[in-house]
N, C-alpha and C positions, 0 to 999 in steps of 0.2 A: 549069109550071116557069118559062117566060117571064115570067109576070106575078110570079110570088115575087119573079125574081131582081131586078125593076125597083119591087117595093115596095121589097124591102131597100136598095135606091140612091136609092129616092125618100126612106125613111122615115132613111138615112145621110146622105145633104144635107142633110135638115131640121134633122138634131140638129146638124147643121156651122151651120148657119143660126141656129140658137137659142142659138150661145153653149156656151161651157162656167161651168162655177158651181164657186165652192170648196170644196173638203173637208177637214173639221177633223180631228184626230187620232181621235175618237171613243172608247168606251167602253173599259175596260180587258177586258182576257181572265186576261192571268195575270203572271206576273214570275218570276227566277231571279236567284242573286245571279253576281257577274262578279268576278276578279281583285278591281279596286278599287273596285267600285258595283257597282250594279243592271240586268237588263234586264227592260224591260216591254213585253208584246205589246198593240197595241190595236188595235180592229175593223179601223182604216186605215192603221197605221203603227206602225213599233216607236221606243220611247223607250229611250236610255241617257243613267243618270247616272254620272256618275265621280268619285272625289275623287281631287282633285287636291295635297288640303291643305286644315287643320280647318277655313280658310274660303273656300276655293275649290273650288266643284264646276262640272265639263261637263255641259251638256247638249245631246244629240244626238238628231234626230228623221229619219225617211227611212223613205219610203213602199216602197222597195226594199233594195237591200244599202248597208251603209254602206264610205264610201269609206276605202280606205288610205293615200289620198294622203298624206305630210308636210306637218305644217303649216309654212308659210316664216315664223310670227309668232313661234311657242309651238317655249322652248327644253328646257323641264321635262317629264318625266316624271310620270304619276299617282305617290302614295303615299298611302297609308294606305288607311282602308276605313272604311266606315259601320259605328260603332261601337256601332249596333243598329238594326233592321228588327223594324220592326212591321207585322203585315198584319192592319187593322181588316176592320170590313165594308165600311165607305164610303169607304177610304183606305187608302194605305201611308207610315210614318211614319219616315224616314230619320235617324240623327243623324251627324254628326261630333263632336258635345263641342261644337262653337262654331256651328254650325248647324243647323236644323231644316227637313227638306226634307219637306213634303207633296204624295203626287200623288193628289188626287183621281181617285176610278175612275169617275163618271159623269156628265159625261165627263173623259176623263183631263187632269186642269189640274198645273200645277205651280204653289206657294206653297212662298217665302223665310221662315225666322225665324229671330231670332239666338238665343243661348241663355239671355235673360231670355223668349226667347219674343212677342216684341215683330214684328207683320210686316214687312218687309221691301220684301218687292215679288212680286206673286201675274199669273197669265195673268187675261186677260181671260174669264169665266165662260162665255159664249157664244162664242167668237170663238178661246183660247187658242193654241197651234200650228194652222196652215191651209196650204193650197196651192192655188194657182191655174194648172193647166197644172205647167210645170215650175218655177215660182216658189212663194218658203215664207219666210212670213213667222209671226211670236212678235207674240202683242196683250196686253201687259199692262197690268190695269186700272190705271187712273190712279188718286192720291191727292188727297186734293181739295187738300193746300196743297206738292204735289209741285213740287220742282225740275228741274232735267237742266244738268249742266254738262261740258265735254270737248268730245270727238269730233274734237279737232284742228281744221284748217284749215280751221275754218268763219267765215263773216260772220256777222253779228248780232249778238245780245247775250247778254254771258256768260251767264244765264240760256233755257237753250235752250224753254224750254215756251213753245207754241204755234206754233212755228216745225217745217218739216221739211225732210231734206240727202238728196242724193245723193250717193253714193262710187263717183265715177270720175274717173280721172286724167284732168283737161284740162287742156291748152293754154288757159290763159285771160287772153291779155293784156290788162294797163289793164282789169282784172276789175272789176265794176260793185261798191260798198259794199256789196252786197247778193246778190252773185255767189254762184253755187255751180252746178256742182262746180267745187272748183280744184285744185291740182295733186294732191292727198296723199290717200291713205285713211286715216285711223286709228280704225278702227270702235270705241271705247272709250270708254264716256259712265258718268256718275254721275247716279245720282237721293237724291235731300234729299226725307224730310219726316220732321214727327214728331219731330226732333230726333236723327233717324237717316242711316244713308248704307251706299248699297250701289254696286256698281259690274257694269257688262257690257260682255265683249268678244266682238262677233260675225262669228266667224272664219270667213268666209269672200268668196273674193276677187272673186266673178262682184261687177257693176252692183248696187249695195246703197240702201234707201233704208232711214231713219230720218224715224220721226213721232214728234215731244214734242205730242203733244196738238192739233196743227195740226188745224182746224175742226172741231174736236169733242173733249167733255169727258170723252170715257169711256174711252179704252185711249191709250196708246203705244204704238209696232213696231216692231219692224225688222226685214229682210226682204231676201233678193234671189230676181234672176232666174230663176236656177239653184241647183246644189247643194245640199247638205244644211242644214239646221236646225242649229247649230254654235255653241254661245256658252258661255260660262264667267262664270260667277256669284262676285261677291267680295262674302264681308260683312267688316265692318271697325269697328272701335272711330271711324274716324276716314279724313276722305279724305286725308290723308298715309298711312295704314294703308291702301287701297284702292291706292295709286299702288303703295308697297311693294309690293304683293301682286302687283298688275299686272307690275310690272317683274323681278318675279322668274320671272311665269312667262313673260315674253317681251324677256327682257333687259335689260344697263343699259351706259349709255356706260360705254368704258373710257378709260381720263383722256386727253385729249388734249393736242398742243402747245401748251405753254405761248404759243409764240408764233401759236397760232390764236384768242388771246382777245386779241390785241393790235388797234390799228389796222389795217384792209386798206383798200388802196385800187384801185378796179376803175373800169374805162369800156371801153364796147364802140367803140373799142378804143386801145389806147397798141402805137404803131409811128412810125418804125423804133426800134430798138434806142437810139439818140439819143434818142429821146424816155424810153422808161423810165429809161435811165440819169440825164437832168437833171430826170424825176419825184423820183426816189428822193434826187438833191443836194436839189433843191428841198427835200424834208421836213428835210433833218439840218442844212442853212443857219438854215432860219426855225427849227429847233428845237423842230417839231410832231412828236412822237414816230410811228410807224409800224412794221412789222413785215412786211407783206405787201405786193404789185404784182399787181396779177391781169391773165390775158393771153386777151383775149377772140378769136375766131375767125378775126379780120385776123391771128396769127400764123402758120397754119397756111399750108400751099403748100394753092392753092387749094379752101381750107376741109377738105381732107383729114385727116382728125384723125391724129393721131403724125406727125407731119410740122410741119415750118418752111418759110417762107418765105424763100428763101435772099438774096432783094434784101434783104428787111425785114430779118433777123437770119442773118448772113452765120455769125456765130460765136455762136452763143446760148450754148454753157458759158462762155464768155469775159467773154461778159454777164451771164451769173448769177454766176460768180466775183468779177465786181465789186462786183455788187448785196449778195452775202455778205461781201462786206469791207466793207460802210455798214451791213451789220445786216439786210438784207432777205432775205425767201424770196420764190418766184415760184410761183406758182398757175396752170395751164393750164387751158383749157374742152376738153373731149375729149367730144364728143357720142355717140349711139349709132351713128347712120347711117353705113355702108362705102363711099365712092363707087363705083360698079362702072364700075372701069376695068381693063384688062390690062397687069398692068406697074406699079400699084400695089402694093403687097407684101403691105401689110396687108388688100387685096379677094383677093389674093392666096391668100395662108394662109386667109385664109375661106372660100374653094371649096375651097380642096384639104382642110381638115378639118371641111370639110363644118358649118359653124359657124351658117348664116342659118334665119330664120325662113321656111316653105314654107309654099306653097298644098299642099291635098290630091292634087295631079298630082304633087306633087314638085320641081316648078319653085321657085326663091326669092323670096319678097315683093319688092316694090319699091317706092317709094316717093322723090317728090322732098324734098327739102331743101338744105340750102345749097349741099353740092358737087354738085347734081345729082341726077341718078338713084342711091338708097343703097340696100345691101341691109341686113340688121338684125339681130344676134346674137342668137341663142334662149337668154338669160341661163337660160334655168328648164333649161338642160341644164348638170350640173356639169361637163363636159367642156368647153364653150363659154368657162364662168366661168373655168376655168384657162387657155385659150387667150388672151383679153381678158387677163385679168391679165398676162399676159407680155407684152403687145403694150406697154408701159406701162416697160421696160427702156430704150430708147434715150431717151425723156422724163426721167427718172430719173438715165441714166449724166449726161445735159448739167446735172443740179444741181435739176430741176426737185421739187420734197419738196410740195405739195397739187393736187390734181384737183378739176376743176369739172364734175361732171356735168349737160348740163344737156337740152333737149329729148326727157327721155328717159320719158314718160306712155304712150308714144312721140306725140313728134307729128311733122306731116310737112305741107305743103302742102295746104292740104283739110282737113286733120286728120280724117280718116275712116280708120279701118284695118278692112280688110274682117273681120268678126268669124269667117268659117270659116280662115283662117290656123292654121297648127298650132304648136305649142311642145310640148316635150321634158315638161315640170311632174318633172321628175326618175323619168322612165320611166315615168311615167303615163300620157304622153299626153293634150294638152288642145287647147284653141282661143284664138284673143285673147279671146274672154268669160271665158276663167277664167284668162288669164296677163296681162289689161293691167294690173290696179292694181297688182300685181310684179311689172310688167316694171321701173320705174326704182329700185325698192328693191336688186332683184339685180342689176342693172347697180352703183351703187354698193356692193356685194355683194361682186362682180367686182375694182373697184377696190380695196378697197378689201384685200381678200386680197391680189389680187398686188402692190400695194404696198409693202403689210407685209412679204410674203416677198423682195422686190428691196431693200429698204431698208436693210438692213444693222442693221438693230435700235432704226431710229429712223420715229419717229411720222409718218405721211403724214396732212394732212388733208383731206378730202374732205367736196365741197360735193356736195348733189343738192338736185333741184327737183321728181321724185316721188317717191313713197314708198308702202310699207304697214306696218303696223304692225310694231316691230321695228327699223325702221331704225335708231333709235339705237345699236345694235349696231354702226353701218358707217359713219355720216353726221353731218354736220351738216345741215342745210336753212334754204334761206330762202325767204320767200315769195313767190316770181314779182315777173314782171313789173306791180310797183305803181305809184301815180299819183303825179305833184307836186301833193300837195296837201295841206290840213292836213286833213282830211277821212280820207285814206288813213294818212297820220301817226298819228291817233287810232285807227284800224281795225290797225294793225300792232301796237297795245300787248296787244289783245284776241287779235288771231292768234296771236300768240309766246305768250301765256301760256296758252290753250286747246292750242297744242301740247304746252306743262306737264304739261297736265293729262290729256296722251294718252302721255304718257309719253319725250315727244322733249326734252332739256332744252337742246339745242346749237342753238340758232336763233334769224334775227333776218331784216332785214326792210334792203332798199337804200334808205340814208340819201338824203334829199335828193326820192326818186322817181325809178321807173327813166323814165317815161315820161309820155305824155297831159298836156303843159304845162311852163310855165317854172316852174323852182327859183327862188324869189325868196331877196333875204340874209335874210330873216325867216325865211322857211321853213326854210330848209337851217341854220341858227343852232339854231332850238331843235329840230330832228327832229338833229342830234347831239348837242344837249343829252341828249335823250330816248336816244337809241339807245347814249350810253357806257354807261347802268344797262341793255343787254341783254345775251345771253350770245357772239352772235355780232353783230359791229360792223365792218360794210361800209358803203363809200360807190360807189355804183354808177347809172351811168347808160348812157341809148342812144347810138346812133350819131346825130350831127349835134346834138346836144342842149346844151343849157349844161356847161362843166364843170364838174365837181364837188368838185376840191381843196377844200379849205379856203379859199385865200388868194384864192379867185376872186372870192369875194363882196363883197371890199372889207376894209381893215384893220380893222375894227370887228368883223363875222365871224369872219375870221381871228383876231383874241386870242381871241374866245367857244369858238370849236371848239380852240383850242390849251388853254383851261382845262379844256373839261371831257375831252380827251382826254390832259392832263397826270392830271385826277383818276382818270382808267379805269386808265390804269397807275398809279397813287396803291393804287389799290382791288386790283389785279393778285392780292394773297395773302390775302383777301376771297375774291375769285373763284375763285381756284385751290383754296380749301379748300372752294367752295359744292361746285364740278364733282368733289369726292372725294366728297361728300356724295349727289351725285344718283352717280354709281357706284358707292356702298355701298349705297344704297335706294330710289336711282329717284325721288328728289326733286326737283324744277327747280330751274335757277337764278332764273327770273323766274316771281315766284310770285303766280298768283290770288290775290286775299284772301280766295275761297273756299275754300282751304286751310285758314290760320288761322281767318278769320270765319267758317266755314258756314254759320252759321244767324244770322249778322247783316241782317238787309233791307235795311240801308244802302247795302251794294255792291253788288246787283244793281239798286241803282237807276241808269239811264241817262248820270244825270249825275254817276255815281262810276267805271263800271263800269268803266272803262279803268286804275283803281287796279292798283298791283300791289307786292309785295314784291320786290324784288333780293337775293339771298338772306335770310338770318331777319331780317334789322334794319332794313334801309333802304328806307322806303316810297315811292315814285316815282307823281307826279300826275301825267300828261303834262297839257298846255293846249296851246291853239292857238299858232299865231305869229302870233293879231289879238289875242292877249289881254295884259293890263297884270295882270290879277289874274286869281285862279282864287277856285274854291271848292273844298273840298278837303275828302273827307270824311278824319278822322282817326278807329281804329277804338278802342274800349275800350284803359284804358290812360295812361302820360304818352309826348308825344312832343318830339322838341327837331327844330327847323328847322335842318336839316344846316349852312346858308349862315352862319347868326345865331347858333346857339347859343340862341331865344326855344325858351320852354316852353310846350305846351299841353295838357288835357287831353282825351283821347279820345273817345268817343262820340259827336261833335258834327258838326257841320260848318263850316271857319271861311271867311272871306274873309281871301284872301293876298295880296300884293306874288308879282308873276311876270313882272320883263323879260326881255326876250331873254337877259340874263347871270348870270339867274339862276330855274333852275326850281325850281319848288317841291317842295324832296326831304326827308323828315322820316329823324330816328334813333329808335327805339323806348328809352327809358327802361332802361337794365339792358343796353344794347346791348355786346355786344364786339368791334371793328373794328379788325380787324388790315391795317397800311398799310406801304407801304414812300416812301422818298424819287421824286422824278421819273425815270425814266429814257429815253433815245427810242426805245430798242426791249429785247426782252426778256432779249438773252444780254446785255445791261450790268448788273454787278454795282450800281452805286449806292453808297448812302454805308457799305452793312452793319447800319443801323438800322433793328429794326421795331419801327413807332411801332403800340402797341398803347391804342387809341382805347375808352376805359370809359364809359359814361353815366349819370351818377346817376338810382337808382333803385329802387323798395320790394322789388321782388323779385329773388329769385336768380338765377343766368343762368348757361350754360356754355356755353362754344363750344369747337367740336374744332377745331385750327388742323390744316391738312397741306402738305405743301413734299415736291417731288423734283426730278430734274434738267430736267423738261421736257420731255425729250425724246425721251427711251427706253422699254424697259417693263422695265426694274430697278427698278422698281416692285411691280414683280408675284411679287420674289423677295428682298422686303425692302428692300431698296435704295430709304428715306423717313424721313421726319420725323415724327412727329406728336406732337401734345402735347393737352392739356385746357387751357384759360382760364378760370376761373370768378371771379364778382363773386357776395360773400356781404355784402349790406348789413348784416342783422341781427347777424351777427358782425363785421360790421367789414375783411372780408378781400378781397383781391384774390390767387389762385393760380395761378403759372404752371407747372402739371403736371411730372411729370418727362417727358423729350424717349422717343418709343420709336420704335423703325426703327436702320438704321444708317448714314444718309445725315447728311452733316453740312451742317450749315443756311450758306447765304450770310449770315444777319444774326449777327453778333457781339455785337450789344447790344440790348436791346429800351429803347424808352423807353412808359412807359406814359403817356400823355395823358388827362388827366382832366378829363371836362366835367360844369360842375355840383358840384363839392365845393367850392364858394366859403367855406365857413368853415377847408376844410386847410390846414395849414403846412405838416406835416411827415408821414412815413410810418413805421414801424419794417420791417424789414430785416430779421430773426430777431432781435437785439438791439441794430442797430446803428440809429441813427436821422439819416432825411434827409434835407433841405427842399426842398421843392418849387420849382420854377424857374418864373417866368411863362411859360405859352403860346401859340401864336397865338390870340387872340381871348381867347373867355373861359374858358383851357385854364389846368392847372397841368401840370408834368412834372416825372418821377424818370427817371430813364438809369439802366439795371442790364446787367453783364455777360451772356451768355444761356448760362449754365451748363446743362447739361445736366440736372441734376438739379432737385427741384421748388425752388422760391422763394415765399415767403407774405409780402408785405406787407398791416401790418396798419396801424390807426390809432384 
């Protein structure tokens, strides 16, 4: 008996000694149908498919029970059903109408096709769903001329194959070009080949890694630590059609303030009160337009977040009252961490409703940061989130209208948080392994709720710096703490638009560099050249660092960033109509040209890749600030040089003219560019004219214009503008839709501007005929009343 019991402990160290080895899903047993799919049993584990919609199906795998948890991404509901099951010998053969899903039974694989029947994207043969320990990873076989683009906030190159990412929120300041993890998860990538496109979102929040084909040619993965086997499959006509789909099933921004697309101007820190108030002259004197002041951590009483520092800002409503009579709003940073003091109100209320994140004793986390010793709200408890959001009331009553969320991945001194730490996961109960990558999504969650419900009916905007998938529901984001350098510059065109492509369209990237070196006037001239064509345009630096204004640079600077910050609000109803666009279907504002291009190899070339659309018309090259000329690929198609008015045709790649005063920014052929006059910030009406900017060109074009007040969400209850713009060369027509919504537009006349019709005189009017006036450069214009109803000029 002695000797058994000391083999079995000799022969149980061994196999502890030898390793454990993966286990693949294995062979099929049987299947049953479900509500909205299928379940299937297999030797090692059970498979469910779900449809979620004709081209979006779940797939779930788990070697135990599957979890109930709420997903924090996924806002939709399954619908529909598999609109027939076939059970071959060697397979079961699923359709929606628009999909074809195969699961081989031995062993059990899952293969994509659309419904010419064309593949898609298939498990890897050998290797398919696995688990190693409590970690479970998906191996699908690679294509031989396969792409991968998305995933958000990753380095490298838009073309993710060969490369592989981490998804964990860090803390990663002055992050290396080639960094990863950094702040965000957005587990949401697309694969190209074949002339086709499909898309994967793999939901779930534990420590996640993604392989595009990284040293070795035969599968992709992706895979975490822990939890379930969880992704959701999109085929698509098109990856515009894959984002839709995407954003439908895990939301879309709801329009935000108009004056959060304007100038912001931030440095860690502007104090006392003296100082923001002759910030904010300073802009409306030199007559560099502005919109926002951000108030980095030097306002708080000692870094205590909801709190002022009463020497610095004796009367802060007094001083935002001011700042609103020049036109400005005031942006606070309000971190996660609670100082734990007694006699603070807000550490206060956090023990007494019991609000912090715990060890398994019971005791509350702790962790240093700026005020010291913090404790750290359990955002994954909804209880929590309505506590936070109120705490956000006295910020509010003093005038304060955007939050800056920011250290919230959570980081801390060390930035280690012990991973047995418990959170709430909304009654489920979890660990930091399965609540950090949303802990700063629902932090700004948090925010961004109580906000809205203190506000009186007007828009708060809210900045965060982590994220998971979904945030665009709550947030803007920018990209941490990045470098001066043109290096990082080029790297922020590629972040902001791979965020695009993860479904975030409200983000941008601190102009100049927050960090890691001096802003030189080269530098800082064309990175806001670059950053007026993004959707969020911040100027942002550290503490003791050069500043950042505009006019620092020297008056040569100074006119360059007043031009092209005159032309961002030029652009303002452009932009305002992209952001209704990405809120009706999940569209970016700053768009890969793997959008439009897919399957052009031009842009994922290195020396393109940084290309990107600003909404459907205006293609933006960034260049360095060493460079005099660029090379610029132009894609299929004619394009005109925004600056010149020069024509070229597409497909090629030219050598440009690109000084500091002017980047190289093209219009697409058939373009329709809706502008308004200069104004310094956004509640200024202007002159009432919207110059409606035409591009001659062979094909047809239409653009949906939209306008509301900005600032509310009577939006949401009709309370808008919108109209159709269409350019019909073949017929000869230019159509200004009839107006629908019942909000009435600030512009009273439109002038149409017309570039490229150099043989027009004149236009007809319905019968009325009218000649055309010279325009800047090489423009003609008509000025038309802006009737409500449609209007057709012809010629």
């Amino acid at each position: 008996m002695i000797f058994a019991v000391m083999f079995a402990s000799v022969m149980s160290m061994s196999s502890f000694a030898a390793g454990r080895l993966s286990v693949q899903i294995g062979n099929f047993n049987s299947w049953k149908e479900t509500p909205h799919g299928v379940l299937i049993s297999a030797d090692n584990a059970r498979l469910s498919l779900t449809v979620y919609g004709p081209e979006v199906v779940r797939v779930r795998a788990t070697q135990g029970e599957f979890s109930n948890m709420p997903s924090y991404a996924v806002i939709t509901e399954p619908s529909g059903k598999f609109t027939s099951v076939k059970d071959e010998k060697d397979k079961l053969v699923l359709s929606t109408g628009e999909l074809t899903v195969e699961v081989n039974k031995n062993p059990v694989l899952v293969r994509f096709y659309n419904k010419e029947g064309k593949l898609l994207n298939e498990d890897d043969p050998g290797l398919g769903i696995s688990w190693l320990g409590t970690g479970t990873t998906c191996y699908k076989k690679l294509q031989p001329d396969e792409r991968f683009i998305g995933l958000g906030e990753k380095t490298g190159n838009l073309d993710r194959r060969g490369s592989a990412y981490v998804d964990w929120n860090t803390d990663n300041p002055a992050y290396a070009l080639n960094g990863d993890p950094l702040y965000t998860s957005l587990p949401f990538y697309i694969g190209l080949h074949n002339q086709l496109a499909y898309g994967i979102f793999f939901d779930n929040t534990y420590k996640a890694t993604f392989n595009f084909g990284a040293s070795n040619n035969r599968f992709s993965s992706f895979g975490a630590v822990d939890g379930e086997m969880n992704y959701y499959f999109f085929g698509g006509q098109s990856v515009a059609d894959l984002l839709k789909e995407y954003t439908n099933l895990t939301g879309r921004i709801k329009m935000p303030p108009i004056w959060g697309l304007g100038f912001q101007q931030s440095r860690w820190s502007y104090f006392p009160d003296t100082e923001v108030l002759n910030l904010a002259r300073t802009f409306r004197e030199k007559k560099i337009p502005a919109d926002v002041i951000y108030l980095d951590i030097h306002y708080m009483d000692a870094y205590k977040v909801f709190t002022w520092n009463k020497e610095r800002f004796p009367n802060p409503s007094a001083m935002i009252d001011s700042l609103k009579d020049m036109g400005f709003h005031i942006v606070t940073i309000v971190d996660p961490g609670v100082k734990k003091e007694k006699g603070y109100w807000a550490y206060d209320s956090g023990l007494k409703n019991d609000c912090f994140v715990k060890y398994p004793d019971g005791t509350n986390w702790s962790a240093d940061v700026w005020p010291g010793t913090c404790n750290f709200p359990d955002f994954t408890n909804p209880k929590v989130r309505t506590w936070w959001g109120n705490l956000y009331k006295g910020l509010i009553s003093d005038g304060v209208t955007g939050f800056w969320n920011d250290m919230n991945e959570p980081a801390s001194w060390g930035n280690m948080v012990p991973n047995l730490v418990e959170f709430d996961m909304e009654g489920h109960k979890g660990t930091m392994e399965e609540a950090h990558n949303v802990y700063g999504m629902q932090m700004a969650r948090s925010t961004y709720q109580g906000a809205t419900k203190l506000m009186d009916g007007k828009r708060p905007l809210v900045l965060t710096r982590a994220a998971y998938a979904g945030i665009q529901r709550y947030s803007a984001i920018w990209t941490g703490d990045n470098v001066a350098s043109d290096e990082h510059m080029l790297l922020a065109s590629r972040l902001i638009n791979s965020m695009g492509l993860a479904g975030v369209p409200y983000v941008g990237a601190d102009i100049g560099g927050f960090m890691g070196g001096t802003t030189t006037r080269k530098l800082f001239a064309r990175w806001i050249s670059i950053a007026a064509y993004t959707p969020f345009f911040r100027s942002h630096s550290e503490y003791n660092s050069r500043a950042h204004e505009p006019w620092t640079f020297g008056e040569d600077v100074e006119a360059i960033s007043r031009k092209y910050i005159d032309e961002r609000y030029q652009l303002l109803p452009y932009i305002y109509s992209a952001f209704y666009q990405a809120h009706e279907t999940g569209m970016p504002i700053a768009r890969s040209l793997a959008i439009n291009y897919t399957f052009d190899k031009n842009i994922y070339n290195p020396d393109f890749q940084d290309e990107y659309l600003f909404g459907p018309s205006i293609l933006v090259a960034p260049v360095s600030s060493k460079q005099n000329f660029g090379r610029v690929y132009l894609p299929k198609g004619v394009w005109y040089r925004k600056s010149t008015g020069k024509k070229y045709d597409g497909g090629q790649s030219v050598i440009v003219d690109a000084p500091l005063s002017d980047l190289p920014v093209f219009v697409k052929a058939g373009a329709i560019i809706p502008m308004q006059s200069t104004v310094q910030n956004t509640a200024q009406k202007g002159d009432g004219i919207l110059k409606l900017n035409i591009y001659n060109g062979s094909q047809p074009n239409q653009y949906l214009y939209y306008e509301d007040d900005g600032t509310t969400y009577q939006y949401q209850d009709g309370h808008f503008l919108k109209r159709e713009f269409a350019f019909n060369p073949t017929e000869k027509k230019i159509t200004i839709g009839k107006a629908e919504g019942d909000y009435t537009s600030k512009f009273n006349k439109i002038e149409i501007v017309l570039h490229g019709f150099n043989a027009m005189n004149s236009v007809k009017v319905g019968r009325k005929t009218m000649n055309l006036q010279k325009g800047e450069g090489n423009t003609q214009t008509v000025t038309l009343e802006a009737a409500k109803g449609e209007t057709v000029l012809s010629w």
